[in-house]
C-alpha positions in Angstrom: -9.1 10.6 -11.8 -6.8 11.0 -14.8 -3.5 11.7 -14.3 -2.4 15.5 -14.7 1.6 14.6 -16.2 0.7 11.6 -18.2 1.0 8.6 -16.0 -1.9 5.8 -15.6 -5.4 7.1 -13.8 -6.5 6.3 -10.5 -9.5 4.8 -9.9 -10.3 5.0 -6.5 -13.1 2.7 -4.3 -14.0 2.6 -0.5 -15.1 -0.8 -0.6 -16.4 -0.5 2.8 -19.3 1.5 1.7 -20.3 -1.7 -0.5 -22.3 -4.5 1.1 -21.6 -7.7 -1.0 -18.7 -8.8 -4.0 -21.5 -8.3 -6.7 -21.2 -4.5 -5.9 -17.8 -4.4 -7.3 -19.1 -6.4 -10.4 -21.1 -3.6 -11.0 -18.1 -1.1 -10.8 -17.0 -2.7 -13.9 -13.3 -2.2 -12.3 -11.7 -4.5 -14.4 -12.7 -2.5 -17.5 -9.9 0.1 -16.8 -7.2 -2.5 -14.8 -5.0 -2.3 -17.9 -4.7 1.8 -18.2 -5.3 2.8 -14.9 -3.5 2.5 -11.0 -6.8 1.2 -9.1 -7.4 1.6 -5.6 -9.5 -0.3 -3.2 -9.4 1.1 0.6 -10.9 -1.9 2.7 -11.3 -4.5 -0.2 -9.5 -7.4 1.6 -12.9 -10.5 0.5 -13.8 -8.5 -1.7 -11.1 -7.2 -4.9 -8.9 -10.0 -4.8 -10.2 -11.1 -8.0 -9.9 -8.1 -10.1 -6.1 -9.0 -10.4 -4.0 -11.5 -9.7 -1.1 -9.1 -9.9 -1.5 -6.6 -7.2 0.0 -4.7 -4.2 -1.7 -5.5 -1.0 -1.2 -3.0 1.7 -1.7 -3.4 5.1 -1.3 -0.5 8.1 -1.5 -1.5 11.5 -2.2 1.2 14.1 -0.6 1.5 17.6 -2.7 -0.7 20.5 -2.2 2.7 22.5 -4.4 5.2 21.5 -2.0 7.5 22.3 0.3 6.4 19.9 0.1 7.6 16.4 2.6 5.1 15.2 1.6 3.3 11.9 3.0 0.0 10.5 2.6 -0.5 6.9 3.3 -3.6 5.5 3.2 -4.4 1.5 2.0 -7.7 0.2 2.8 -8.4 -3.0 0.9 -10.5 -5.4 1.3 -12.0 -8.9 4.5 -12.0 -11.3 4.7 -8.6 -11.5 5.9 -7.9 -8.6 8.3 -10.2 -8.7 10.9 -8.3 -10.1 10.8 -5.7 -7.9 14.2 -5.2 -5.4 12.2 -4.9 -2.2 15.3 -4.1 0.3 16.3 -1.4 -2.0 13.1 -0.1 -2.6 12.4 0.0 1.5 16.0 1.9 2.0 15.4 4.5 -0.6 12.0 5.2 0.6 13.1 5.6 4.4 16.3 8.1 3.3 13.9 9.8 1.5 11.1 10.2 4.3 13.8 10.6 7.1 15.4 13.7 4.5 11.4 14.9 4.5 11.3 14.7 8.3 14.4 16.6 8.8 13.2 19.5 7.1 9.5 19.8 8.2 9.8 18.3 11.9 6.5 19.4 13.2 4.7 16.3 10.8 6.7 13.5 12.6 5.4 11.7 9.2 8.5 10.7 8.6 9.7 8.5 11.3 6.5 6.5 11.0 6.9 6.2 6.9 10.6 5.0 7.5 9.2 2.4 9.8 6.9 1.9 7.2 9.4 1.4 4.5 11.7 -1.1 6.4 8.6 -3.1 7.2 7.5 -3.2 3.5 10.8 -4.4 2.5 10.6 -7.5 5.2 7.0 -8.6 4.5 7.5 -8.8 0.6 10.3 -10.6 1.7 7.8 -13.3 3.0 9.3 -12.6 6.4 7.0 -11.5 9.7 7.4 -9.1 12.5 7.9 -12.0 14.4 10.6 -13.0 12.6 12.6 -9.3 13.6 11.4 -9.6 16.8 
């Protein structure tokens, strides 16, 4: 998808329609790693070796299927993310999504993305939920 204001495009995949690694090979993903943001929903065995830089990212649903909560945890990968002020990044985006949720508070989205934000923050931090209890 190319970007519509000038940024990198997207490449998106679902990897989970594929069947085996040499299904990516024939994507030819890493033709277009260096201009373009690429996506791979469900690739965990099967992308890691289109980059050794990359954001891994992880969302854990709720064991009550009643609950819509959503944990999302960011793993980061490679020296270029190493530079990257996690904490700070984690508290801007949970202001930001708690601001969102005040003013449309029939989504609820943003009480789960704030959770999402702070647990971001901890796991690039190398910590674990554990570790919070």
């Amino acid at each position: 998808h190319p970007s519509l204001v000038g940024g990198p495009g997207l490449v998106h995949v679902d990897a989970y329609r594929l069947s085996s690694p040499a299904e990516i090979d024939d994507l030819d993903l890493d033709s277009s790693l260096a201009d373009s943001v690429t996506l791979v929903e469900w690739g965990e065995g099967l992308a890691e070796q289109l980059s050794g830089d990359r954001l891994e990212v992880v969302v854990e649903r709720a064991d009550d299927p009643l609950d819509d909560t959503r944990r999302v945890w960011l793993r980061p990968v490679g020296r270029r993310w190493t530079e990257v002020d996690w904490p700070a990044w984690a508290e801007a985006t949970a202001r930001a999504e708690v601001a969102q949720a005040a003013a449309e508070p029939t989504t609820g989205g943003g009480r789960d993305m704030a959770e999402s934000a702070a647990g971001g923050g901890r796991a690039a931090a190398g910590e674990s939920e554990a570790d919070h209890g």
